[in-house]
N, C-alpha and C positions, 0 to 999 in steps of 0.2 A: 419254675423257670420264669424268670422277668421278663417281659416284653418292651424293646426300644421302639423307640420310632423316631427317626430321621426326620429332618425338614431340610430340605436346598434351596435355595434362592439365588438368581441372578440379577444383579443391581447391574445396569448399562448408564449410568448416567456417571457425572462427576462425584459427586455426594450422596450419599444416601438418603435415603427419606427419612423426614422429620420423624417417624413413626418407631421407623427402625433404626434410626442413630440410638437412644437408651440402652437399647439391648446387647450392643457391643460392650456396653460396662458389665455386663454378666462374665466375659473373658478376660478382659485390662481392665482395670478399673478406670484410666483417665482417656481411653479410646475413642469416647466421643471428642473431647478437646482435643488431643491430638488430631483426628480426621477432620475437622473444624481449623486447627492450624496450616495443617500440609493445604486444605485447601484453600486457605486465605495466600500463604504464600503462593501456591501455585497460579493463584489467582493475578499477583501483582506480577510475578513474572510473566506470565500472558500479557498483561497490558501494558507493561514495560517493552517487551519484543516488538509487538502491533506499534507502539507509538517512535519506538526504534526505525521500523521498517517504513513509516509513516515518514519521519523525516530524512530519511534518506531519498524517500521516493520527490520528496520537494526540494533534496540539494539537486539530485540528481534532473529534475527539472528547470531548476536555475540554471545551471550548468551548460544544459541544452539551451537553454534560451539567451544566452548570455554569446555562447558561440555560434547561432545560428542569427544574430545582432551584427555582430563582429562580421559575417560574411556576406552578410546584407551590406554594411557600410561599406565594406572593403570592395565589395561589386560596384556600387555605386561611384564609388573613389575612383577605382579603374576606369570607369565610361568616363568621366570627366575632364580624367587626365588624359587619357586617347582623343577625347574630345579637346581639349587643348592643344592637343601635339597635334592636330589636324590628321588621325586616323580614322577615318569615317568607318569605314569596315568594323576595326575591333570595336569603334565605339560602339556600334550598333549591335555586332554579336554576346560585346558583355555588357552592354544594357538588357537586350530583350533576355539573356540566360539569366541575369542577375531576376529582373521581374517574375519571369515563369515561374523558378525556384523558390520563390516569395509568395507567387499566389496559389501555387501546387504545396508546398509547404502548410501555409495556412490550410485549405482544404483538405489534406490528408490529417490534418490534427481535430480538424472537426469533426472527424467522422471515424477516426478510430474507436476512440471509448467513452460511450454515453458515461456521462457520471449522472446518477442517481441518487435519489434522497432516500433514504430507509426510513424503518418506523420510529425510529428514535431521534432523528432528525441529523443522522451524520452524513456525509456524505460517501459514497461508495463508489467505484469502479465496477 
């Protein structure tokens, strides 16, 4: 009677180790190039998505900052023009709203999301 013996492993990483990548050519023969492939692709798809979600996250910044501009101005426009028509009141109520919102505005962006440097030198959230 033969005796087998088994071996199991669990690899938790993306690739397998340099050690044990050869040995999958004992099953497929071109297994390691192939698992070498899928991870190169999967690879650029990764960094394709991140730089995807990357510039979205700076339209989507412009965007805000382009109409948070516009409301600025347009506050400003309004006291001016109240201030011309000799409306002292509204002048006064949509200047000081317009200011508050401008420097509560700034303040609350200050202090949302520290951006941070990593070790690689990119910037993070």
């Amino acid at each position: 009677m033969e005796d087998h013996v088994l071996r199991s492993q669990t690899i938790n990483c993306l690739i397998p180790q340099p050690e044990i990548l050869p040995q999958y050519r004992e099953f497929i023969g071109d297994a390691p190039e192939r698992i070498l492939r899928v991870f190169e692709a999967d690879s650029a798809d990764i960094r394709a998505i991140r730089s995807r979600a990357l510039e979205s996250t700076r339209n989507d910044n412009c965007r805000f900052q382009w109409m948070a501009y516009s409301l600025i101005a347009g506050g400003y426009g309004i006291s001016v023009l109240f201030a011309c028509m000799d409306k002292d009141i509204l002048f006064g109520i949509v200047l000081t709203t317009t200011i508050i919102g401008t420097v509560s505005g700034f303040m609350k962006q200050r202090h949302d999301t520290p951006i941070e440097r990593t070790e690689n030198g990119t910037l993070s959230e």
